[in-house]
N, C-alpha and C positions, 0 to 999 in steps of 0.2 A: 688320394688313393686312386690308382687306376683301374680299370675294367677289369682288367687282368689279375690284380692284387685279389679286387672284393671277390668276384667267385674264387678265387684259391682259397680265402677266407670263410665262406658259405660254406666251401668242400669241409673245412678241414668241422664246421661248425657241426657239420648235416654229419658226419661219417664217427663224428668223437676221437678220431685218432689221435693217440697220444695225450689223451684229456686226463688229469689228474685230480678233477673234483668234481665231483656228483650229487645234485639238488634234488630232494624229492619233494614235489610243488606242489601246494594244492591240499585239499582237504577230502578225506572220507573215498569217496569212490573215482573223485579226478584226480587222484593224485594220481603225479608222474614223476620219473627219473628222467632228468634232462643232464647229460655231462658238458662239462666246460673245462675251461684252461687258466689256472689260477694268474697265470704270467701276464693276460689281456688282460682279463677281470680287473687284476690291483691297479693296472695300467689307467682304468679306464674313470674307478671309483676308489674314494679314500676309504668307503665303509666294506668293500671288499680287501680292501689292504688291511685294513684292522681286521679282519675277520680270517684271515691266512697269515697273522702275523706270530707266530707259535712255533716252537723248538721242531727240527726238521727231524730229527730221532726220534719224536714220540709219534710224528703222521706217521712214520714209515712202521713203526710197530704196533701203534694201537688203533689208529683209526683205517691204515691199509691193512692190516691184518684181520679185523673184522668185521672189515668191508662198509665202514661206517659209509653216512650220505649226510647233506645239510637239510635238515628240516625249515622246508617253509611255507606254513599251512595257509596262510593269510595273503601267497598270493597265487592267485590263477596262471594254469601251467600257459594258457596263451599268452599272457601278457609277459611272464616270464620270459618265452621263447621270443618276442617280438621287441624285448630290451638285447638278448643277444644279437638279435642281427642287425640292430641298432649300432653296438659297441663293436662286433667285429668287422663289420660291412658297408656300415651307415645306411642299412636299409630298413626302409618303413612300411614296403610291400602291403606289411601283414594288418597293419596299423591302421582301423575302421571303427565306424560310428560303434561296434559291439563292445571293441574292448578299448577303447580309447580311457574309459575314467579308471583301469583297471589297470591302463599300463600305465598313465599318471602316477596312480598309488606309488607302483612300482617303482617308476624313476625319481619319487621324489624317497621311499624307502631306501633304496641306495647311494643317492644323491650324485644323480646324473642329470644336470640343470640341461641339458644339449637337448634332452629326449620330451623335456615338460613341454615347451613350446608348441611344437606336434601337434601333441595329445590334446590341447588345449585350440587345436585350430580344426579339427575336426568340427564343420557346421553341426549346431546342436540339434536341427532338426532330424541329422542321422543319429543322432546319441539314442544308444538300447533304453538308457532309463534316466532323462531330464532328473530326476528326483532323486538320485541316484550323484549326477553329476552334482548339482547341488550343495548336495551334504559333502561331497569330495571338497569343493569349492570353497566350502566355511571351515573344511579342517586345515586347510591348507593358508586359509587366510588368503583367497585370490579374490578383492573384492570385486575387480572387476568381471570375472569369471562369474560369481553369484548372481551381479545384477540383471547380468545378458540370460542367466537359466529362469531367473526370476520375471524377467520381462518373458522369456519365450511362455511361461507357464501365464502369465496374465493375457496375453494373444491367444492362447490356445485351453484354457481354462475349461470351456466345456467339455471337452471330448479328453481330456488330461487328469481330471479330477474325479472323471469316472471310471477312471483305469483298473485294477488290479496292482499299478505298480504304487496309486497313491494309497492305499492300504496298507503297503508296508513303512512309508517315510516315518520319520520319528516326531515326536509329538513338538519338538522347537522347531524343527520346518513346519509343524501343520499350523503354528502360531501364524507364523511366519508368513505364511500364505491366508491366513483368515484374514489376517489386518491391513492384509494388501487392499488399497484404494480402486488400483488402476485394473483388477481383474475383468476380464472382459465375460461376463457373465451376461444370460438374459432377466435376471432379477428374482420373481416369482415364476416358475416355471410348474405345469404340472404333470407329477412324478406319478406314467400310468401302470407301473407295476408296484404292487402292494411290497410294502417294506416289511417283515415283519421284526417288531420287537418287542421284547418280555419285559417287563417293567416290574418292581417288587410291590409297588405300593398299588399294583393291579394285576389283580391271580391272573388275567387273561391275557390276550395277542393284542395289539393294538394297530389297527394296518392305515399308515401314512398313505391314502389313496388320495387324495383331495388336495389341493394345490399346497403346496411347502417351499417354504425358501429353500432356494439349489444348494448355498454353501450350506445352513443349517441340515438336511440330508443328506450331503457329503460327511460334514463331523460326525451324523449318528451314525453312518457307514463306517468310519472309518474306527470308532470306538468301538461297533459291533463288532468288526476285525479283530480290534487288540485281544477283546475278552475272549472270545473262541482260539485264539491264538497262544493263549495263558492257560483256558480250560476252566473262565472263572464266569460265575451266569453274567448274561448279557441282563441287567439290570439297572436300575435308574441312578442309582448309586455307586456303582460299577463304571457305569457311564461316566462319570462328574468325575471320578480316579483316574479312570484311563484321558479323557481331556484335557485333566487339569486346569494350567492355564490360557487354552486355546478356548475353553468354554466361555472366555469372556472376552474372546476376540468375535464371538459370534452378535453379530446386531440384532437381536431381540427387540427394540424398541420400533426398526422399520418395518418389520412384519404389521398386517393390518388388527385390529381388534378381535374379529374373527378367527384370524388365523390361531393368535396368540392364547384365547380363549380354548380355543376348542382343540388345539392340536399341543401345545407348548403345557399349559396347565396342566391337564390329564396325564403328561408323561412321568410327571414326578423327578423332572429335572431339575429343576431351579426348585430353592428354597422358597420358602413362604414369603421373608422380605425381598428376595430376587422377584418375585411376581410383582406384590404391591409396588417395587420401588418400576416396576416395567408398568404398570397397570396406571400410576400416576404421573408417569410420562406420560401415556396417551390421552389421558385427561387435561393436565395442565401440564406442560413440560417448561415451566420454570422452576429450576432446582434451589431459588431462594427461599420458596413456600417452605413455612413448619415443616409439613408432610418430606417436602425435597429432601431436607437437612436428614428428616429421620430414618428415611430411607433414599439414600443417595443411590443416582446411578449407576451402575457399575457397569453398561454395557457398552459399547461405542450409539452415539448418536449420528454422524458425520457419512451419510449415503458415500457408495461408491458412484464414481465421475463416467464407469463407466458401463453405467446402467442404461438398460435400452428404450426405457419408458419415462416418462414424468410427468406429474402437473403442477405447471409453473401458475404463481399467484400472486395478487396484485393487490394492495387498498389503495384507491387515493383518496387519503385523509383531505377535510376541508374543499371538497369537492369543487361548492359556488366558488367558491378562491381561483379555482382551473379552468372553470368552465369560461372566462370572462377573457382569459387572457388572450394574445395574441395569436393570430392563425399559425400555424406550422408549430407552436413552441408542443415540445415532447415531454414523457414522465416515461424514466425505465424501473423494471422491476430490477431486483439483485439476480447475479445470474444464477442458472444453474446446471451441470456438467450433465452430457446425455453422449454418449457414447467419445466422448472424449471430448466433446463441443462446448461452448459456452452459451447457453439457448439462455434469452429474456425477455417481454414483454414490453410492449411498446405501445403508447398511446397517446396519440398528438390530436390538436384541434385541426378542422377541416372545414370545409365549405362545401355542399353537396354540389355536385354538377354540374352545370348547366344555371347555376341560383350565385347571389352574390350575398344574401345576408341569411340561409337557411344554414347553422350549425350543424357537425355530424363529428363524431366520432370517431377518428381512424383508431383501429384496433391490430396489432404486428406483431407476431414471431418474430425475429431478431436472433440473427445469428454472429457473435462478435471476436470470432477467433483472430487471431493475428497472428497467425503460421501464414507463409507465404502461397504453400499450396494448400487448398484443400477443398472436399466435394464432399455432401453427402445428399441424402434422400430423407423426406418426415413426412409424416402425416399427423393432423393436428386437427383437432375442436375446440373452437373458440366461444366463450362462456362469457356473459353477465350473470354473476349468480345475483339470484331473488334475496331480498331483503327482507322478507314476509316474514319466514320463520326463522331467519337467522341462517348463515351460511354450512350449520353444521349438517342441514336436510336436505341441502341443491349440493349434493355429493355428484351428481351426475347428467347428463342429457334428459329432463324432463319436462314438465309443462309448468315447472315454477322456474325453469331456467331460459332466460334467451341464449340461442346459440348458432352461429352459424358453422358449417363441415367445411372442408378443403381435402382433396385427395393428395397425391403425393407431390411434390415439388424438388426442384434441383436448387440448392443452394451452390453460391462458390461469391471467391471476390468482390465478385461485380454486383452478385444479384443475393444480397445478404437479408434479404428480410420479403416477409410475405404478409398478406392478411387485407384488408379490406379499408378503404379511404371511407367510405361511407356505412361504419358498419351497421350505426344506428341515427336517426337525429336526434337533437339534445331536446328536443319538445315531445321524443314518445321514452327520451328516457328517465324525462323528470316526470313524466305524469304519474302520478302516486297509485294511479289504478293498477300499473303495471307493474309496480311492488319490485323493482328495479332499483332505485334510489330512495334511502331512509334521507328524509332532512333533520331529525332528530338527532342521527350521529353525522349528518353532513360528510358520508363516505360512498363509495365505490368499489364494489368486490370483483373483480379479474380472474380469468383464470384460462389456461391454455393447458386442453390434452394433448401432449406432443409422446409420437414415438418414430426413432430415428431405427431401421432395422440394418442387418450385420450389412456389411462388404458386399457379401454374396446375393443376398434378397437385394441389396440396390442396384446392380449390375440386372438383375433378372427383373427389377420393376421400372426402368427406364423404359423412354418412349421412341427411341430410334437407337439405330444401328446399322452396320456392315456383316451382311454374309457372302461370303467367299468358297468358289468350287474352283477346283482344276479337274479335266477332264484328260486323263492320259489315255495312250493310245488312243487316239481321236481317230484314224484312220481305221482299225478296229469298232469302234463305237458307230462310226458311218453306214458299215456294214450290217450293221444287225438290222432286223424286222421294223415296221410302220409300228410305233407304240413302246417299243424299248425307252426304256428311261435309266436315269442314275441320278442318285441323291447327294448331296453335297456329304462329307464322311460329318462334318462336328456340326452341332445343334446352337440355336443363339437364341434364348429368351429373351423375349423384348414383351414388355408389358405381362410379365407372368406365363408367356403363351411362347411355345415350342415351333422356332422356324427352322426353315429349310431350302436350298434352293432345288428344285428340280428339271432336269434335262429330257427332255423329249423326242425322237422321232417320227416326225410327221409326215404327211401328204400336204398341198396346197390344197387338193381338191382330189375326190375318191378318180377321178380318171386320168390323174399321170401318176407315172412312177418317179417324179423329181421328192427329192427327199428336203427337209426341212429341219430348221431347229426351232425346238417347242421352248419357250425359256418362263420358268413359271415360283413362283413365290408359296411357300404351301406349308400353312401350318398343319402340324400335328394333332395338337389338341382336343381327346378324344378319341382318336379315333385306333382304337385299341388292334385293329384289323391289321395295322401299319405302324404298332409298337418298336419292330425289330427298328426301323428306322433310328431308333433315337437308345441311346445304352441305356441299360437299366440305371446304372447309377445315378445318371443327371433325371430320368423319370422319375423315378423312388424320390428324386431331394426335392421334388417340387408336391404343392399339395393336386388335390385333385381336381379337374379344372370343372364350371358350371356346365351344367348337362345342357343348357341352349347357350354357350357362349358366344360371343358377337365383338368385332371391332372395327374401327375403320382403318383401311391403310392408304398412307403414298406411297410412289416408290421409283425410284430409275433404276431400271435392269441397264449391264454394260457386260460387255464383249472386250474385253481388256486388250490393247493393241501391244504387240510387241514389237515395234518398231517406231523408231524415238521421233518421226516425221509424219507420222500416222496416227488422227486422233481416235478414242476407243469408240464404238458402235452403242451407241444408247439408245432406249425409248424411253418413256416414262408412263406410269397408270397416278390417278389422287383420286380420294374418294371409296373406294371398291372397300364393298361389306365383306370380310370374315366371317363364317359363323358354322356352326356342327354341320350345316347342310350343303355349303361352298365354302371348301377351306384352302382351292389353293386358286390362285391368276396368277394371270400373266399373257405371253405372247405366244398363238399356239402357230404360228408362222413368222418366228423373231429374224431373220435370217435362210435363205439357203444354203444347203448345204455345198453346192456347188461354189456359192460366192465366200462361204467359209473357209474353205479348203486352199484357195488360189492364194498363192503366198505371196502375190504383190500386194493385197488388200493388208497385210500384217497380223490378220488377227489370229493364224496357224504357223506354228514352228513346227515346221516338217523334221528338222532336226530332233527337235526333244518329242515330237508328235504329241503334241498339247495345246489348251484352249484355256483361258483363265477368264473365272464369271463371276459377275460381283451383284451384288444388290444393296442400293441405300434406302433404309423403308427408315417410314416414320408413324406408328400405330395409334391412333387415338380414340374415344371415347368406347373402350374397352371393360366387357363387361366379362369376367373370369370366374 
């Protein structure tokens, strides 16, 4: 169809002329009368041709005579209006993340397969309501359409699941979503506004303030919804109806002792043998014991992969058997998934240092993905647990446990594993003084705190980086006062701490007036007086930095050339303290102004009247 053709057809669509059928779309207070043209319509759709397929004597008497319309409550007049200029125009103008699963509806109600496609390529991260699309998605049978709303909702799970729009989903998505492995949650999270809920089997409020599993708070949110939604009390009972069968997609068994106790008990959610049979899980969780059989589990056991904490744990049974063997030979634990990773323990025999027959311990993190790319950031504590009282009492870093700390590290590829060649010798780990090793059970207890933090925190706790300014109108900028300065526009966390590059105008010395460029490295951190510098948002998402913070940095400043025979102007600083009371260096004479400017040197485009500035820093033993 030509240019020509579609706007005559837009006109004839937008004006109604000569329209002989009349929709009134929409429900309650959006309804609208939209006119159309029976002769395109049939043209276009066989469920409009069945639907104008009726003796032409009775339209012309009964239905044009009292001004009849087509009733259609169930779909929205936008979507409505954006299938016609679809079928008379082939235009999709209108067609957007809002009403994309609405004109789906629509085209697949009329069965206009031309328009699904569309609708279905709108990126989901514009879609008005993932959850929304979803349930579209399973009515329709588009598996692959489910899996992609499913994946975006496990990428975006925290900020998703606290919505308002997941309050209304229907109780087989909210299954559906509990049982998801791959949710990208942070696990126990703590929930610091009081929840409140009425329970029957307790006349009073009970307020969730104290740490809670994030999905188990989302389900009680979402059931408190239903029942306010119906008009029926929000009670423990009520609760268990409105969940149904999503209440037992919820993992009860990974919550701690504590939690389970003091927050899961008291709500009068679970039955008495839903306790016991949780309660002897956490005791013995083999389900062949008596007890198992009599009260089977009924919860999921099976952690999600993509939880952002773990402790990974190791015996090695037969100890003396390991201890003898040969240098380098390895023991790994079974993995375990941490933010989509494979993390396992590792411990090979060694030889200390500098010694040819003193044993030691190598003790390793282990990371053993085999995706082609991949990066992340962990921090971990590494454990011998104490043998004294058995491993159920060295729960943690204390004085019955040996442990040594590690800060954060960059895994990838190449550099797949971390931890210590000599983390102990094998003569202060068999000495029985130090309650290390039982030879009784002839074993070795392992264990590694590892936590791997989101995308975002890894990017902000890395230890080097590139920041980048351009300085337009530069000839302008030349001009101003001894002491003017400009900030680089965007912010680059490196090691937790807020950079910058900053531009200066200078003097060489207080008795000329030759002007200079000041070229300076200048964290934030702190310093509240010079907030505006940095937007509130990327402020606000970071925590609050330590009131004497300190770091060390390198760095090469560079004066970017713009001429492909001309190399760029660098210095370099290593070394230089960071800290609340000197927070920014650099060069306060990097440059003249005058040698700046001359465009045979390349470093000014007098055409674009600009200057481009870089900094490679590398920040270490950083205290935040």
């Amino acid at each position: 169809m030509s240019q020509k053709a579609k706007n005559w057809m837009k006109l004839i669509l937008l004006t109604g002329e000569y329209a002989d059928v009349h929709f009134l779309v929409g429900d309650g207070e959006e309804k609208e009368r939209i006119s159309a043209h029976k002769l395109i319509l049939k043209n276009a759709s066989d469920v409009f041709e069945a639907m104008f397929r009726f003796d032409a004597n009775k339209e012309r008497t009964e239905n044009a005579a009292a001004g009849s319309h087509v009733e259609v409550p169930d779909v929205e007049p936008t979507a409505f209006k954006v299938m016609l200029s679809f079928i008379y125009a082939d235009d999709l103008s209108e067609l957007d993340g809002d009403n994309a699963m609405a004109v789906l509806y629509t085209a697949k109600k009329y069965n206009i397969p031309d328009l699904v496609g569309p609708s279905l390529q709108i990126p989901i991260a514009k879609l008005r309501n993932v959850f929304f699309a979803c349930a579209q998605a399973h009515l329709f049978d588009l598996e692959f359409y489910t899996d992609n709303c499913l994946s975006y909702i496990d990428k975006n799970a925290e900020s998703l699941l606290k919505s308002e729009e997941f309050l209304q989903i229907h109780q087989n998505l909210l299954c559906e979503i509990l049982a998801r492995d791959k949710l990208q949650i942070s696990g126990e999270i703590s929930i610091w506004k009081a929840v409140n809920f009425i329970f029957k089997p307790i006349n009073y409020k009970v307020k969730f303030i104290l740490f809670i599993n994030f999905l188990l708070f989302l389900a009680f949110r979402w059931a408190d919804a239903k029942c306010r939604q119906i008009g029926i009390e929000c009670s423990a009972n009520n609760f268990r109806q409105m969940l149904g069968p999503a209440l037992f997609k919820i993992r009860f068994p990974l919550l701690s002792k504590m939690q389970f106790s003091q927050q899961i008990v008291p709500s009068g959610i679970l039955t008495a043998d839903e306790v016991v049979g949780v309660e002897q899980y956490h005791n013995h969780p083999n389900p062949t014991m008596p007890i198992g059989i009599l009260y089977p589990m009924q919860f999921p056991i099976n952690e999600r992969i993509w939880k952002t904490k773990a402790t990974l744990t190791m015996e090695i049974e037969n100890f003396l058997e390991f201890a003898p063997e040969k240098l380098g030979n390895c023991k790994f634990s079974e993995p375990t998934h941490i933010r989509g990773l494979p993390f396992q323990i590792m411990v090979k025999m060694n030889t200390k240092s500098g010694s040819t027959d003193e044993k030691c311990l190598g003790f390793y993190l282990q990371c053993t993905s085999k995706n082609e790319y991949w990066r992340c950031v962990c921090s971990a504590t590494f454990r011998i647990v104490s043998q004294n009282n058995g491993a159920d009492n060295c729960t943690g870093i204390c004085e019955a446990v040996l442990y040594k700390s590690w800060g954060n590290w960059s895994f990838d590829r190449i550099f797949q594993e971390w931890g210590s060649d000599n983390f102990i010798s094998f003569a202060e780990l068999m000495d029985p003084n130090k309650g290390l090793y039982d030879k009784n059970v002839d074993k070795l207890a392992l264990a590694i705190d590892v936590a791997v933090p989101n995308e975002r925190e890894q990017r902000t706790y890395r230890s080097n980086g590139t920041i980048e300014m351009e300085i337009e109108n530069l000839s302008e900028f030349a001009l101003e006062a001894f002491g003017s300065g400009r900030f680089s526009e965007s912010v680059l966390f490196i090691k937790g701490l807020p950079w910058k590059i900053m531009a200066q105008i200078n003097s060489k010395n207080r008795s000329t007036d030759q002007k200079w460029l000041g070229f300076y490295l200048w964290c934030a951190a702190g310093e509240k007086g010079r907030r505006e510098e940095i937007s509130l948002n990327e402020w606000n998402s970071h925590s609050a930095w330590a009131e004497n913070w300190s770091c060390k940095c390198s760095a090469t400043f560079r004066i970017i050339s713009q001429k492909h025979d001309v190399p760029d102007f660098s210095r370099d600083f290593s070394g230089q303290v960071f800290n609340t009371a000197s927070n920014s260096s650099g060069f306060q004479n990097f440059i003249a102004f005058s040698e700046l400017m001359d465009t045979s040197k390349g470093f000014y485009n007098k055409n674009q009247d600009n200057m481009k500035l870089t900094i490679d820093f590398i920040v270490k033993e950083a205290n935040t």
